[in-house]
C-alpha positions in Angstrom: 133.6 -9.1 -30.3 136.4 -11.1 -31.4 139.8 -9.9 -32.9 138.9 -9.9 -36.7 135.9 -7.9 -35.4 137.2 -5.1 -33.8 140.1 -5.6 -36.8 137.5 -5.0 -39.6 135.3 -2.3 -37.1 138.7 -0.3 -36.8 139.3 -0.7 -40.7 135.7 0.1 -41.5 136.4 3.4 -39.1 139.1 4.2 -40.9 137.7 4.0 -44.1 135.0 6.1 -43.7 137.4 8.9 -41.9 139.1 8.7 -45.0 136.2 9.0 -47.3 134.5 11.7 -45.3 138.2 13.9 -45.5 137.5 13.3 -49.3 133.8 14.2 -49.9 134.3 17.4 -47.2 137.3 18.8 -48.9 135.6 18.6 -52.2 132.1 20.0 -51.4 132.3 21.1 -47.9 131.1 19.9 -44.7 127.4 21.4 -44.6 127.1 20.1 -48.5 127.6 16.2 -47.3 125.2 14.2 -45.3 126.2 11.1 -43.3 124.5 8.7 -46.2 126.5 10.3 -48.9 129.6 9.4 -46.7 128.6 5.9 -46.3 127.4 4.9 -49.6 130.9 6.5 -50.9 132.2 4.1 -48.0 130.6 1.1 -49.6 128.8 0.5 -46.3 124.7 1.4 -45.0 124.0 4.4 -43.0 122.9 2.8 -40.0 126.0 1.9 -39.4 127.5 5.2 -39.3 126.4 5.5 -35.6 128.4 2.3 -34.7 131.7 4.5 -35.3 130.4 7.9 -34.5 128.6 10.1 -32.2 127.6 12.8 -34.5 128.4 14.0 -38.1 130.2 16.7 -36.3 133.0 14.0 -34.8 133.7 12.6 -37.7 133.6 15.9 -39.5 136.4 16.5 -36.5 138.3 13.4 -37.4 138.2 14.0 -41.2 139.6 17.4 -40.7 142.1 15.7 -38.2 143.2 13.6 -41.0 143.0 15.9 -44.1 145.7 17.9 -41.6 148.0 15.1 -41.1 148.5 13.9 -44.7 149.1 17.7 -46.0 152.0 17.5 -43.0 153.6 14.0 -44.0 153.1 14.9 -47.5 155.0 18.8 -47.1 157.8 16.9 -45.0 158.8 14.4 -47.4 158.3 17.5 -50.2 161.1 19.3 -48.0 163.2 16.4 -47.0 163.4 15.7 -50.9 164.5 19.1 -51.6 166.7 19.6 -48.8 168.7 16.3 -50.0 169.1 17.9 -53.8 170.2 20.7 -52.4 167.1 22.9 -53.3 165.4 24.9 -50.5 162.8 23.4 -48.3 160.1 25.7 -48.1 160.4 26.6 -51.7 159.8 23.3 -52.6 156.8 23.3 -50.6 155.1 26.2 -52.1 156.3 24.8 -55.5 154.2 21.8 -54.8 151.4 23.4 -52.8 150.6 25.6 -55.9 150.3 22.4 -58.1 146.6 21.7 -59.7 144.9 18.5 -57.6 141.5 17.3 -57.8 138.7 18.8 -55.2 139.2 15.8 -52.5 142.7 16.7 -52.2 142.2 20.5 -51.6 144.3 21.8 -49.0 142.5 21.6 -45.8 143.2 25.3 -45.0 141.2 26.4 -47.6 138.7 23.3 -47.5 137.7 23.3 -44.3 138.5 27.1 -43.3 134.7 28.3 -44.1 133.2 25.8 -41.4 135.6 26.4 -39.1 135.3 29.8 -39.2 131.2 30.0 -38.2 132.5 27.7 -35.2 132.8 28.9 -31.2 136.3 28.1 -30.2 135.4 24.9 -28.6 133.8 23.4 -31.5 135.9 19.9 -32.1 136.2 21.0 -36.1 137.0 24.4 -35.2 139.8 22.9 -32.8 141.0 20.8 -35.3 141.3 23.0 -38.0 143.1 25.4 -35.8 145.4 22.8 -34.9 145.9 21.5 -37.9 147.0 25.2 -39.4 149.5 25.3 -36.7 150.9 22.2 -37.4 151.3 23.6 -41.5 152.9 26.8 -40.4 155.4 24.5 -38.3 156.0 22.4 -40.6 156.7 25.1 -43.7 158.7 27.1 -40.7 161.2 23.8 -40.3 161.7 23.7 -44.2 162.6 27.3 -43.9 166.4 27.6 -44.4 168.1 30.5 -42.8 166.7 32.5 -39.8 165.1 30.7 -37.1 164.7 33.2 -34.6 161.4 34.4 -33.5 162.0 38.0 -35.2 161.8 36.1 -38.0 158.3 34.9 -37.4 156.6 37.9 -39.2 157.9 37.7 -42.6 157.7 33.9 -42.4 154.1 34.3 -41.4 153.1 36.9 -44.5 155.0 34.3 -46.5 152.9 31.3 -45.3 149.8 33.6 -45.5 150.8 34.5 -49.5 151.4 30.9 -49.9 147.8 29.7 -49.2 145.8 33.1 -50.4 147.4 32.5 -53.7 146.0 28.5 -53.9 142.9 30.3 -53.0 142.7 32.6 -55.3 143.8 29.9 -57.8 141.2 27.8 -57.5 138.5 30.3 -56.9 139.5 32.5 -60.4 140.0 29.0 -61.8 143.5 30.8 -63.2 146.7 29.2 -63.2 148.2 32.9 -63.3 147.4 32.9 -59.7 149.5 30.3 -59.1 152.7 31.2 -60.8 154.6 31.6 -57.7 152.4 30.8 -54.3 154.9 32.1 -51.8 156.9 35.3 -52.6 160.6 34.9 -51.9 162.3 35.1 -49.1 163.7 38.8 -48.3 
């Protein structure tokens, strides 16, 4: 396989990681079969197993990925607040409570049903796990004030309010839900 090969084979990867975070956060994992994910890729079905071992890896992947952008994204959400002055984490819960379309549901909520009828070692289970952590790091940085580990609890139940309110938002189909995602800081 020459360069431009393995070039457009890790571009064509790529794509359909991307595509499959889209369709799985939308309609959930179970709900999309691989040759929904490659038609939505542009590409034929027998090609998925070029790229992938099983639905369940790139189900893994996709998660992976659906993860990593909600990280990058909430960073440069708190870096931007944090240079206007505003606080970090409030920013974050400002923007997390914001209406999006289904492919761009948080992946806590997306992905949190499947991972939770997973054993412990189940690559999407492992993922998702990770990727919470990763969130809850990441909102505990923007936090401004405490950062001892007494003030883990509080910061927890906010993170907690935070996502049960996007939650509840979208499942009512209420904005009213939303009208402040995390409570304030006590």
């Amino acid at each position: 396989m020459g360069r431009s090969s393995r070039v457009q084979a890790g571009e064509n990867r790529a794509r359909i990681v991307q595509v499959a975070s889209d369709l799985f956060r939308a309609r959930g994992i179970e709900a999309v079969g691989i040759a929904d994910v490659m038609k939505a890729a542009g590409m034929t079905q027998g090609g998925f197993y070029k790229h992938f071992a099983s639905k369940d890896a790139l189900a893994a992947e996709a998660c992976a990925l659906a993860f990593a952008s909600a990280a990058e994204t909430w960073r440069d959400v708190a870096r931007t607040a944090t240079a206007e002055g505003r606080d970090g984490a409030a920013a974050i819960a400002d923007h997390y409570a914001s209406v999006r379309p289904p492919s761009r549901t948080c992946p806590m909520i997306a992905f949190a049903a499947d991972a939770a009828r997973r054993g412990s070692g189940d690559p999407v289970q492992r993922a998702f796990r990770e990727g919470v952590q990763t969130l809850f790091e990441t909102f505990a940085d923007a936090v401004q004030g405490d950062p001892t580990p007494e003030a883990g609890e509080p910061l927890r139940s906010r993170f907690a309010a935070m996502v049960g309110s996007n939650l509840l938002t979208r499942s009512v189909q209420q904005e009213a839900w939303a009208s402040r995602a995390a409570p304030p800081a006590s």
